[in-house]
KETOR-255022 format. One line per 8 residues: number of its first residue (from 1); their letters; for each residue x, y, z of N, C-alpha, C. Coordinates in nm, 2 decimals. Example, Ala and Ser with C-alpha at 12.3 -4.5 7.8 and 13.67 -1.06 7.14 Angstrom:
% residues 2
1> AS> 1.32:-0.57:0.78:1.23:-0.45:0.78:1.32:-0.33:0.78 ~ 1.28:-0.22:0.71:1.37:-0.11:0.71:1.29:0.00:0.79;
This chain:
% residues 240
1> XXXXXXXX> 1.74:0.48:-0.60:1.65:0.50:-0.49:1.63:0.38:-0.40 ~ 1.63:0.40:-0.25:1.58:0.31:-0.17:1.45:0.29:-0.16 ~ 1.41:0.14:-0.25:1.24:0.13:-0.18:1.26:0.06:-0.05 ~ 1.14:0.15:-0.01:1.10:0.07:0.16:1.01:-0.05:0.17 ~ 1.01:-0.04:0.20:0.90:-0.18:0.26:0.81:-0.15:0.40 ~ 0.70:-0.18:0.35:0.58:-0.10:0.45:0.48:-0.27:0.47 ~ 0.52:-0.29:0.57:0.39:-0.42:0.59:0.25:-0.38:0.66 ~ 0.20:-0.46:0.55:0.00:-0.43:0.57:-0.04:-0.51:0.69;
9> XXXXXXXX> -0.05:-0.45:0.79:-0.09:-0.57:0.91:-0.26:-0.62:0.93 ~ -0.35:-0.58:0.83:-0.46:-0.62:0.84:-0.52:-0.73:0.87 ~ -0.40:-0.82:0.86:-0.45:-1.00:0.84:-0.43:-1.07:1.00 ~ -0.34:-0.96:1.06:-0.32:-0.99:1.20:-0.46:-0.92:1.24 ~ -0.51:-0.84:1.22:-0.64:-0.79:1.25:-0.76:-0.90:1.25 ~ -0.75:-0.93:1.12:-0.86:-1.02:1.12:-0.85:-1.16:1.19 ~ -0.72:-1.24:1.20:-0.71:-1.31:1.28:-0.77:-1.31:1.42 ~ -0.70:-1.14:1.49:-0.73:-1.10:1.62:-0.94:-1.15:1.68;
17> XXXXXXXX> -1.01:-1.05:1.54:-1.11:-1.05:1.56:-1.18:-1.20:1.54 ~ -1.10:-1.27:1.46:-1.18:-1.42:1.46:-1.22:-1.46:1.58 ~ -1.17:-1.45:1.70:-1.18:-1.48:1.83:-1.27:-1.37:1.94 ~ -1.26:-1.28:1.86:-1.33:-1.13:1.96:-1.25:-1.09:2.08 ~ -1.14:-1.15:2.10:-1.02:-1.11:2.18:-0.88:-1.02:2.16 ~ -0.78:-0.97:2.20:-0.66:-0.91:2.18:-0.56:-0.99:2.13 ~ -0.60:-1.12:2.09:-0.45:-1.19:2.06:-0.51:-1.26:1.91 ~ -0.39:-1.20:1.80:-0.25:-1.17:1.86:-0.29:-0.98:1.84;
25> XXXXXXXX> -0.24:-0.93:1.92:-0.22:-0.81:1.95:-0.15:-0.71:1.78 ~ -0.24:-0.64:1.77:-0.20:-0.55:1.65:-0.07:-0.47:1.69 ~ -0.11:-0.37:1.79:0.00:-0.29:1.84:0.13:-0.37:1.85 ~ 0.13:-0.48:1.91:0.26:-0.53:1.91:0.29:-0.59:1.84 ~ 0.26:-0.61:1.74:0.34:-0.65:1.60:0.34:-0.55:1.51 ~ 0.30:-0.44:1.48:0.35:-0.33:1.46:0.48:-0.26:1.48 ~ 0.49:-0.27:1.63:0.60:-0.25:1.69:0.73:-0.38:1.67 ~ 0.69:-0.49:1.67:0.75:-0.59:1.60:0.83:-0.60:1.43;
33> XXXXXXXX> 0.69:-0.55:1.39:0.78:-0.54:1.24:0.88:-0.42:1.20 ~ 0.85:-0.29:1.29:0.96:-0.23:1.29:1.10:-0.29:1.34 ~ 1.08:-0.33:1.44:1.18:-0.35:1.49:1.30:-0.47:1.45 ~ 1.18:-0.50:1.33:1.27:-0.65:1.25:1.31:-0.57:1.13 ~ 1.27:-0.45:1.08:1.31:-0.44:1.00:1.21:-0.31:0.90 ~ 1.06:-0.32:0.92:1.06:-0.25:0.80:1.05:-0.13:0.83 ~ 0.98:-0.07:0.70:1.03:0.08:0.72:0.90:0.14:0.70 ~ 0.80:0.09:0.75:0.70:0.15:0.76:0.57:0.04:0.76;
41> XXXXXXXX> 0.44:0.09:0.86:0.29:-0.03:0.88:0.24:0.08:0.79 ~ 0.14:-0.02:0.70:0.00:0.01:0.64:-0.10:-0.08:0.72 ~ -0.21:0.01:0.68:-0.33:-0.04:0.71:-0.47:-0.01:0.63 ~ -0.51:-0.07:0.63:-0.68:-0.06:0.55:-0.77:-0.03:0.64 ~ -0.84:0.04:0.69:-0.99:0.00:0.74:-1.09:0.06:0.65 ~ -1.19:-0.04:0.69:-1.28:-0.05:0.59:-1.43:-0.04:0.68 ~ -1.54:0.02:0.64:-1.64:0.06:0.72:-1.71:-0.04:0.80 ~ -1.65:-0.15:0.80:-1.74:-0.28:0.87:-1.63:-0.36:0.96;
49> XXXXXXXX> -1.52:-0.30:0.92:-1.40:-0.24:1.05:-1.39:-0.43:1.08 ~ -1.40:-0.52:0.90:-1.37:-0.64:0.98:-1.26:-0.72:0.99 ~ -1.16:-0.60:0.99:-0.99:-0.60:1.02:-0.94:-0.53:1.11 ~ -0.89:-0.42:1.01:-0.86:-0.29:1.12:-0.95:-0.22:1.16 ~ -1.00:-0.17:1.26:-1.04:-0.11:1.31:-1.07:0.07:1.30 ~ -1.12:0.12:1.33:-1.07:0.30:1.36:-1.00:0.31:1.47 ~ -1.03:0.23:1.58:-0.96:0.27:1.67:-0.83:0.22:1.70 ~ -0.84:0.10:1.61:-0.65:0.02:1.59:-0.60:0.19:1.54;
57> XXXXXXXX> -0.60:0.22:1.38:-0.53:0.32:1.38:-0.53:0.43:1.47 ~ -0.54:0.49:1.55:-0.61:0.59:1.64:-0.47:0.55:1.72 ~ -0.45:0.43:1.77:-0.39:0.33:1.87:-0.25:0.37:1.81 ~ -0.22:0.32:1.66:-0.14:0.25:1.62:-0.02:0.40:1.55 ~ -0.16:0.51:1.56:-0.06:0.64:1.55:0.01:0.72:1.64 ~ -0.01:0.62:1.70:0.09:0.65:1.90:0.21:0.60:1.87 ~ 0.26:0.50:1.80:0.32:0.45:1.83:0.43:0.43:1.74 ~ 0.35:0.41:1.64:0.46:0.36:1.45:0.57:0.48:1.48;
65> XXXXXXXX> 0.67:0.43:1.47:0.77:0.53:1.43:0.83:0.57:1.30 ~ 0.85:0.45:1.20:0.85:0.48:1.10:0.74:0.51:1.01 ~ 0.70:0.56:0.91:0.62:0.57:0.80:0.48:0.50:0.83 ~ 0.40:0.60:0.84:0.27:0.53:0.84:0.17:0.59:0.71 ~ 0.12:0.44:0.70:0.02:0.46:0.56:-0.11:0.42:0.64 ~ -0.18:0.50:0.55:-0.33:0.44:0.57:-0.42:0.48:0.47 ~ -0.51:0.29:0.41:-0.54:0.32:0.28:-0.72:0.30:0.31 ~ -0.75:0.38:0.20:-0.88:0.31:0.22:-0.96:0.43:0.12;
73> XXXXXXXX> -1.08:0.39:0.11:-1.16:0.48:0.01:-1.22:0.59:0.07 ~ -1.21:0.69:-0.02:-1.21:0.81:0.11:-1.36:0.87:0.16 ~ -1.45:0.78:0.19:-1.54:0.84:0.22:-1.57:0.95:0.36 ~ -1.65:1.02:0.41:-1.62:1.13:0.51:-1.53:1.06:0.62 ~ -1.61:0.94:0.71:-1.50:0.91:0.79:-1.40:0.87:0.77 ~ -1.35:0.84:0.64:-1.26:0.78:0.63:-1.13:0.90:0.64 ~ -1.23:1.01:0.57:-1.12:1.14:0.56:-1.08:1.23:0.74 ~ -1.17:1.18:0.80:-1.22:1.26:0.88:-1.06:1.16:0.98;
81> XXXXXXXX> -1.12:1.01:0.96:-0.99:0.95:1.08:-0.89:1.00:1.04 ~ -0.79:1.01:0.89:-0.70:1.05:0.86:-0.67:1.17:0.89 ~ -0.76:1.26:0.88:-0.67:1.40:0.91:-0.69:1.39:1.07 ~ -0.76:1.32:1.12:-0.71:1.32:1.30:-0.53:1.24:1.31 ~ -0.53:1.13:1.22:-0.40:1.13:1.26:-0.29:1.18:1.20 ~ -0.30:1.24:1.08:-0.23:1.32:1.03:-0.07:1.21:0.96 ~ -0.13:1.06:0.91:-0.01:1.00:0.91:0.12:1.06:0.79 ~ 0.19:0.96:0.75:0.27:1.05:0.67:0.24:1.04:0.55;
89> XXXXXXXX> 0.16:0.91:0.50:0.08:0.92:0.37:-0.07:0.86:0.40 ~ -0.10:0.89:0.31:-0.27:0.83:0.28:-0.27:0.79:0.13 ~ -0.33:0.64:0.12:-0.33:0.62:-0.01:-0.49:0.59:-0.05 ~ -0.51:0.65:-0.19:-0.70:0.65:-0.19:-0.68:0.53:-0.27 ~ -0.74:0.42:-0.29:-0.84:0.32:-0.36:-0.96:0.36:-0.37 ~ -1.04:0.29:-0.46:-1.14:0.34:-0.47:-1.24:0.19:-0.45 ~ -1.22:0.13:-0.37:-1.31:0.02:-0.31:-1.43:0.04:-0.26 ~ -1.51:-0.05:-0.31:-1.66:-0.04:-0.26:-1.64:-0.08:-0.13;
97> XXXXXXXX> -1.76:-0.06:-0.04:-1.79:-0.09:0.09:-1.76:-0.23:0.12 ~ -1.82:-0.33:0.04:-1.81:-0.50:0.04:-1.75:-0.53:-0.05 ~ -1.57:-0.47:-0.08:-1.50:-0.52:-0.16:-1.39:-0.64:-0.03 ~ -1.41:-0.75:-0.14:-1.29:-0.84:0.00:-1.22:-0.76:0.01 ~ -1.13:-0.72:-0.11:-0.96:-0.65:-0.14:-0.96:-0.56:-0.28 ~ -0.86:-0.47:-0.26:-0.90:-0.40:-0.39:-0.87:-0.48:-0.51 ~ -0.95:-0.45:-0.59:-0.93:-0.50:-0.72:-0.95:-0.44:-0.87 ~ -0.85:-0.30:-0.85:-0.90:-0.23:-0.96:-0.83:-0.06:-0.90;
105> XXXXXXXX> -0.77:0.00:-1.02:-0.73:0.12:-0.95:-0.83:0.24:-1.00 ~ -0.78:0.40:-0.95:-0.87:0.50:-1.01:-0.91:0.51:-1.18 ~ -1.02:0.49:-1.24:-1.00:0.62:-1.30:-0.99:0.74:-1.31 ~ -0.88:0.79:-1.34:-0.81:0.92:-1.29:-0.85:1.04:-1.44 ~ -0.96:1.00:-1.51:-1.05:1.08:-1.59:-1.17:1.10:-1.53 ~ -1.28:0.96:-1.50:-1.38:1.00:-1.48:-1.38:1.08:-1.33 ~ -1.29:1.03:-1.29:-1.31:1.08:-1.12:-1.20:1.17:-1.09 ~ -1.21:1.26:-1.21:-1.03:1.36:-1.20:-1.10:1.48:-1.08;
113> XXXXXXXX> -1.21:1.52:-1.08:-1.27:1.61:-1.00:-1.28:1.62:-0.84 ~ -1.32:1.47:-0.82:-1.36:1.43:-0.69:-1.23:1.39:-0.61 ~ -1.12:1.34:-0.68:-1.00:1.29:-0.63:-0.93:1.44:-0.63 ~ -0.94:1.53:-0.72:-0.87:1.65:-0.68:-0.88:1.68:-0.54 ~ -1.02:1.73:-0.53:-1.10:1.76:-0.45:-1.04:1.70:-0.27 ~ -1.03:1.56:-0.31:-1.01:1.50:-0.21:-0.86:1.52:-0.14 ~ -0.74:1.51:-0.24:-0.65:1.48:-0.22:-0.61:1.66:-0.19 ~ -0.68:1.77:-0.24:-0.63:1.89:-0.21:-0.65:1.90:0.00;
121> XXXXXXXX> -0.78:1.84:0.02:-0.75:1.80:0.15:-0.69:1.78:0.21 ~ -0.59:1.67:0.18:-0.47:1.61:0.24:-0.36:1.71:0.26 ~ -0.38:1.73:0.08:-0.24:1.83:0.07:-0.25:1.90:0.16 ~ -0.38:2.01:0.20:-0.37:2.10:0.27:-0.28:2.08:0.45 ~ -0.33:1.95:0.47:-0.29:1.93:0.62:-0.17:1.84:0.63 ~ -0.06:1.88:0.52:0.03:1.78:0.51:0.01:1.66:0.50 ~ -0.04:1.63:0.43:-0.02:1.44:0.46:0.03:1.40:0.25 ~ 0.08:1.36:0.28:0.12:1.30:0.15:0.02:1.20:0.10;
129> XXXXXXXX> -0.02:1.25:-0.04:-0.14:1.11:-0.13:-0.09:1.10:-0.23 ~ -0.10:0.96:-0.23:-0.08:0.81:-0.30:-0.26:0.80:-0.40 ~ -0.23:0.75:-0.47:-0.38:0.71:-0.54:-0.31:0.63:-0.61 ~ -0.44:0.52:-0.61:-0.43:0.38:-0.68:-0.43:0.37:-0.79 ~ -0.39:0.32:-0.90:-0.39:0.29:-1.03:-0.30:0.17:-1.10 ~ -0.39:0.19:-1.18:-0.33:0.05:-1.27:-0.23:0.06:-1.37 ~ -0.15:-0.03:-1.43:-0.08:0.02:-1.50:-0.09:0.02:-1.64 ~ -0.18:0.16:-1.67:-0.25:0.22:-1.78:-0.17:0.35:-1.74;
137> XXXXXXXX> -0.09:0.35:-1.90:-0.05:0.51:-1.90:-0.15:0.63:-1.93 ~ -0.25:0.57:-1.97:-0.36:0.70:-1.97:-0.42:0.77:-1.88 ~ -0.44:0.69:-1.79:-0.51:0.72:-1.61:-0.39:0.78:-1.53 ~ -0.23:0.72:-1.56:-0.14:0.80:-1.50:-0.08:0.92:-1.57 ~ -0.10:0.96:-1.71:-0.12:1.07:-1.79:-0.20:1.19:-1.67 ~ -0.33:1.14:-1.64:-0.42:1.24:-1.63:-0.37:1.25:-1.44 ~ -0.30:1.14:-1.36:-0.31:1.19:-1.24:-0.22:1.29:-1.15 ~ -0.17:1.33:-1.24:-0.09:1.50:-1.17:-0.22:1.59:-1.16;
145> XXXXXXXX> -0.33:1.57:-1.26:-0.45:1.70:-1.22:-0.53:1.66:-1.10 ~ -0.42:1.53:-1.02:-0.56:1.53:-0.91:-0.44:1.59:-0.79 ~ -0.33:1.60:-0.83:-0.26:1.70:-0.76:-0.14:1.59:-0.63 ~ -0.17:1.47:-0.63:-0.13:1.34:-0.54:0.04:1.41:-0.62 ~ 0.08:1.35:-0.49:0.27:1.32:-0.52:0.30:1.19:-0.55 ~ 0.22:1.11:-0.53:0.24:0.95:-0.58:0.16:0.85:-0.62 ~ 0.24:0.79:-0.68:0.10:0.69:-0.75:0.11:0.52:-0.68 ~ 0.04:0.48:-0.68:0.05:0.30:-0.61:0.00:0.24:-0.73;
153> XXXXXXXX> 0.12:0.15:-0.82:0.11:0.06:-0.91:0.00:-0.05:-0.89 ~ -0.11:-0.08:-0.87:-0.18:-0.20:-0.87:-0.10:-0.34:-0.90 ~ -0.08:-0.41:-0.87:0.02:-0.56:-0.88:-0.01:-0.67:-0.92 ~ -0.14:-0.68:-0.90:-0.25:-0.84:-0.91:-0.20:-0.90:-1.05 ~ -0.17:-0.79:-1.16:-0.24:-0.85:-1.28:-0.09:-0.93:-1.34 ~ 0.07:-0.82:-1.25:0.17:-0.84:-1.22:0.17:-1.03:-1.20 ~ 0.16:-1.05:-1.04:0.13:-1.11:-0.97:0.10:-1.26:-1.07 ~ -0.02:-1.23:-1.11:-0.08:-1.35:-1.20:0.02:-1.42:-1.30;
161> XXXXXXXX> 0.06:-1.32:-1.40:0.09:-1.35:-1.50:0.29:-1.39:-1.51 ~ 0.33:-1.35:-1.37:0.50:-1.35:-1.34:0.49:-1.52:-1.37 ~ 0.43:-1.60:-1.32:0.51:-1.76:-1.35:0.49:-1.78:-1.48 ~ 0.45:-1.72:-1.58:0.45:-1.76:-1.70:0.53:-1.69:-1.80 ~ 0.53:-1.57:-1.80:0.62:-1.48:-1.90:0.65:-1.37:-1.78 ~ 0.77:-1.37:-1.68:0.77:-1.27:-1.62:0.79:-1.14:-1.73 ~ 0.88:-1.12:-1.82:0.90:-1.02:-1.89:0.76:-0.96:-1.93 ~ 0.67:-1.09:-2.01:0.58:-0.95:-2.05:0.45:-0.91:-1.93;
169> XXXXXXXX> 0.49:-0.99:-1.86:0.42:-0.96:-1.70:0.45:-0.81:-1.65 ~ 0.57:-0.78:-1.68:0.63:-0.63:-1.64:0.65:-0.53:-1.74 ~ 0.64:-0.57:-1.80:0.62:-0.48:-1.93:0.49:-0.38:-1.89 ~ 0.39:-0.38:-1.90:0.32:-0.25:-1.90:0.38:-0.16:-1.78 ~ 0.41:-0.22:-1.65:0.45:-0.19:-1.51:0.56:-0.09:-1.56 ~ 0.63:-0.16:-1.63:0.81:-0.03:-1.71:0.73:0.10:-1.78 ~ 0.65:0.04:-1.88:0.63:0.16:-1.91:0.53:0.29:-1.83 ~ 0.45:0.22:-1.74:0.40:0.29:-1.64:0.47:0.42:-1.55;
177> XXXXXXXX> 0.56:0.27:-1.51:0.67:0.39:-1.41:0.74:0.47:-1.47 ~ 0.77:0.47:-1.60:0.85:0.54:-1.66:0.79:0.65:-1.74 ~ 0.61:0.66:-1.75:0.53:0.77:-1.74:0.57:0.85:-1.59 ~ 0.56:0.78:-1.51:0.50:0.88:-1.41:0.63:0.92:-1.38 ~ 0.76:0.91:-1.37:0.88:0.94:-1.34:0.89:1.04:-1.45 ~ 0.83:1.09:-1.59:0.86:1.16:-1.65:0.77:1.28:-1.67 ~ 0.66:1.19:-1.55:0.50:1.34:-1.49:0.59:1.37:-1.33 ~ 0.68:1.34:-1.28:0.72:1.39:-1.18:0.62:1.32:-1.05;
185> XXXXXXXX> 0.58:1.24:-1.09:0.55:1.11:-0.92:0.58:1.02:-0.95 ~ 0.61:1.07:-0.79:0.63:0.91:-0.75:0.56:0.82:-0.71 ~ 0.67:0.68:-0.73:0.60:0.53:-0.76:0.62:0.45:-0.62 ~ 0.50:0.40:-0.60:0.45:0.30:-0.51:0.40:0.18:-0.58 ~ 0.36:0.06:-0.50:0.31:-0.10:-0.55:0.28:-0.14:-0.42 ~ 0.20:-0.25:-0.49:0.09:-0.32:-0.39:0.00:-0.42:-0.44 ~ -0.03:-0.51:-0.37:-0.08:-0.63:-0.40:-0.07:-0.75:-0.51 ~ -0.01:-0.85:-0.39:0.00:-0.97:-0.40:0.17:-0.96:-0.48;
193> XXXXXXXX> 0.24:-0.93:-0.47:0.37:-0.94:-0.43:0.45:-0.98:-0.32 ~ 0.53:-1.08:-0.35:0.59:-1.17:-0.29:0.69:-1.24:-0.29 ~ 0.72:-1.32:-0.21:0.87:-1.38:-0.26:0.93:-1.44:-0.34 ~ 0.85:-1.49:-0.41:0.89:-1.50:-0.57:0.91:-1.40:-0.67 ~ 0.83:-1.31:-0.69:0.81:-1.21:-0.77:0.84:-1.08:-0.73 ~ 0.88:-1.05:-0.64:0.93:-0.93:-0.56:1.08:-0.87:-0.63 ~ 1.18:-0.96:-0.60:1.25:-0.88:-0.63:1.30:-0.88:-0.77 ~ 1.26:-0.94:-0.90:1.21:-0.90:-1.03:1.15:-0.80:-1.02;
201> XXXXXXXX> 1.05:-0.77:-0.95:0.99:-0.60:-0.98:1.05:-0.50:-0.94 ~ 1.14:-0.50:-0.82:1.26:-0.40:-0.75:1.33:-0.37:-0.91 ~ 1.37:-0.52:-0.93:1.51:-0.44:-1.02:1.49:-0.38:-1.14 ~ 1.37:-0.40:-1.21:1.29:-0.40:-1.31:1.22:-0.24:-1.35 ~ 1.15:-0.23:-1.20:1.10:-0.09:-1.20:1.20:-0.03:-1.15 ~ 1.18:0.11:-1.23:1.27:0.22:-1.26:1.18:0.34:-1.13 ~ 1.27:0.44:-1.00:1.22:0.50:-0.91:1.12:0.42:-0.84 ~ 1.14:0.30:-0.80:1.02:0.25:-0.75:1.06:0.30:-0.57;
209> XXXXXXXX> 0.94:0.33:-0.54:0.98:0.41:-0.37:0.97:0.35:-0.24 ~ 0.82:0.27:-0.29:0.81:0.18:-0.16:0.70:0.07:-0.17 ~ 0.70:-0.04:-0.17:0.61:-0.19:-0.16:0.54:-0.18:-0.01 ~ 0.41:-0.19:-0.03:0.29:-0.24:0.05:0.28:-0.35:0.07 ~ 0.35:-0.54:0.15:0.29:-0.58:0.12:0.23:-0.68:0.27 ~ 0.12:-0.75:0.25:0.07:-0.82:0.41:0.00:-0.90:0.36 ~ -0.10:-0.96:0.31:-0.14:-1.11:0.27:-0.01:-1.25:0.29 ~ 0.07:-1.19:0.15:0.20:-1.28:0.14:0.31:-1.27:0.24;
217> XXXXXXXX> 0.32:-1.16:0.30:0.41:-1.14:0.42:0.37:-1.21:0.57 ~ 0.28:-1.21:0.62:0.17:-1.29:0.67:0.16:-1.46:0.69 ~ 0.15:-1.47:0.57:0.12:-1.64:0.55:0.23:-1.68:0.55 ~ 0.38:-1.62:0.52:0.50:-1.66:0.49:0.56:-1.70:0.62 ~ 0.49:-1.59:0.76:0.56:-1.57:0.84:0.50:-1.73:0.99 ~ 0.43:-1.75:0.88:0.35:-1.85:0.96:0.46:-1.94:0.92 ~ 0.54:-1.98:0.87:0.62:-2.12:0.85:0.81:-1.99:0.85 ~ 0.78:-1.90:0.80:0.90:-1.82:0.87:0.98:-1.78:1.02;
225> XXXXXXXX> 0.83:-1.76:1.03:0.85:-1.66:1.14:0.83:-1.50:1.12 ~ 0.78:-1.41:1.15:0.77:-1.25:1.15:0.94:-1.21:1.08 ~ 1.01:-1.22:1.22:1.19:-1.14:1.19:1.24:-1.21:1.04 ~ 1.21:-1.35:1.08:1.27:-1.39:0.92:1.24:-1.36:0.81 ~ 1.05:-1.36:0.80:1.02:-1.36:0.68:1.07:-1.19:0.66 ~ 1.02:-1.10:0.73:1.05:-0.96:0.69:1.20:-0.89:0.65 ~ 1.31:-1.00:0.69:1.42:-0.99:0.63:1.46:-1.08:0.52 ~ 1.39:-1.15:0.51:1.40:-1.17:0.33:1.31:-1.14:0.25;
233> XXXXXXXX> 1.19:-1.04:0.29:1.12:-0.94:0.19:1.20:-0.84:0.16 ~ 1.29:-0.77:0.30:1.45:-0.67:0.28:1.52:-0.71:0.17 ~ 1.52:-0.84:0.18:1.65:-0.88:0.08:1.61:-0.91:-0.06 ~ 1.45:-0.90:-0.07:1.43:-0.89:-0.18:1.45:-0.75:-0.25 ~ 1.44:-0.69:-0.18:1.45:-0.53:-0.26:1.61:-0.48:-0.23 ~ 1.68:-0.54:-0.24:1.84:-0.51:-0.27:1.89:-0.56:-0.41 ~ 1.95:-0.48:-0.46:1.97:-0.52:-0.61:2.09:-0.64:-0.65 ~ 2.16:-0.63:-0.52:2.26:-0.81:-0.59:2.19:-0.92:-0.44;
């Protein structure tokens, strides 16, 4: 399988708003990172909108041509912007209102109802859902009953522990994916993956579909450059 690569532009957001001005311009680096290369923008907004916006996405579904994600916790508007834009996925977290970043995926027991619930929404209007989780095969045991086609691996804990023992760093992550590949979804990842540790998790994880990532893509591109850095996150996910 080809994973894609989907860059999180929220940090160009927050930059933008440091200033209360348009620069640097979201839309055009959206259109920039396609055009360097990836294969799809994510985005977060979050109710205090102090990145992305609602109306960035609104903007930004004019225009993306490849793959658009949009993550966030589904509260009414959150559900309400998504099905106006109808992107090609939606992925749920379950972040509090004043979370910096997510830090933690569903429980896909206690909240098997409400995520049904939620995600039968989506289903209804086409949009493809993603839900967050960790790599606990118990929580991805239970999330086919919330009806999602994909799951988003959590990374952080990945992330941490790769400079010291990458192997047993990846270890739960294998056996994760190789639950949910044998529950029939598919696999996504996200956060804090990067150029070091990236493409050890490409070759490692088994059906992996597509990497979220923008913090580390971001800061990289400040001494890369955007075109560069995004073609050697590309080259991370090629297997020689």
């Amino acid at each position: 399988m080809n994973c894609k690569l989907s860059v999180n532009i929220n940090k160009i957001a927050t930059l933008r708003n440091a200033r209360g001005h348009n620069l640097p311009n979201v839309i055009t680096v959206a259109k920039d990172c396609e055009k360097f290369g990836a294969q799809g923008i994510t985005v977060h907004p979050r109710p205090d909108e102090r990145h992305i916006r609602y109306n960035d996405v609104l903007e930004l579904a004019q225009i993306v041509t490849t793959e658009f994600n949009i993550e966030g916790y589904p509260s009414q508007s959150f559900i309400d912007l998504v099905l106006s834009v109808k992107p090609a996925q939606v992925t749920l977290v379950p972040d509090p209102p004043d979370a910096i970043t997510s830090n933690a995926g569903w429980d896909t027991v206690k909240h098997a109802s409400f995520l049904k619930d939620t995600v039968e929404i989506f289903n209804t209007a086409g949009i493809r859902t993603s839900i967050f989780v960790d790599a606990d095969t118990r929580m991805i045991e239970h999330a086919p009953e919330c009806k999602c086609k994909r799951i988003e691996l959590y990374t952080e804990n990945y992330a941490n522990m790769f400079a010291i023992n990458p192997a047993h760093a990846i270890a739960p992550y294998v056996t994760a994916a190789k639950k949910a590949t044998e529950l029939g979804l598919e696999i996504n990842a996200g956060h804090d993956l990067n150029l070091t540790n990236l493409h050890y998790f490409y070759t490692t994880i088994p059906n992996l579909a597509e990497v979220s990532i923008g913090h580390a893509l971001i800061c990289d591109a400040l001494y890369y450059g955007l075109q560069n850095t995004i073609q050697l996150y590309l080259k991370c996910l090629k297997t020689s």
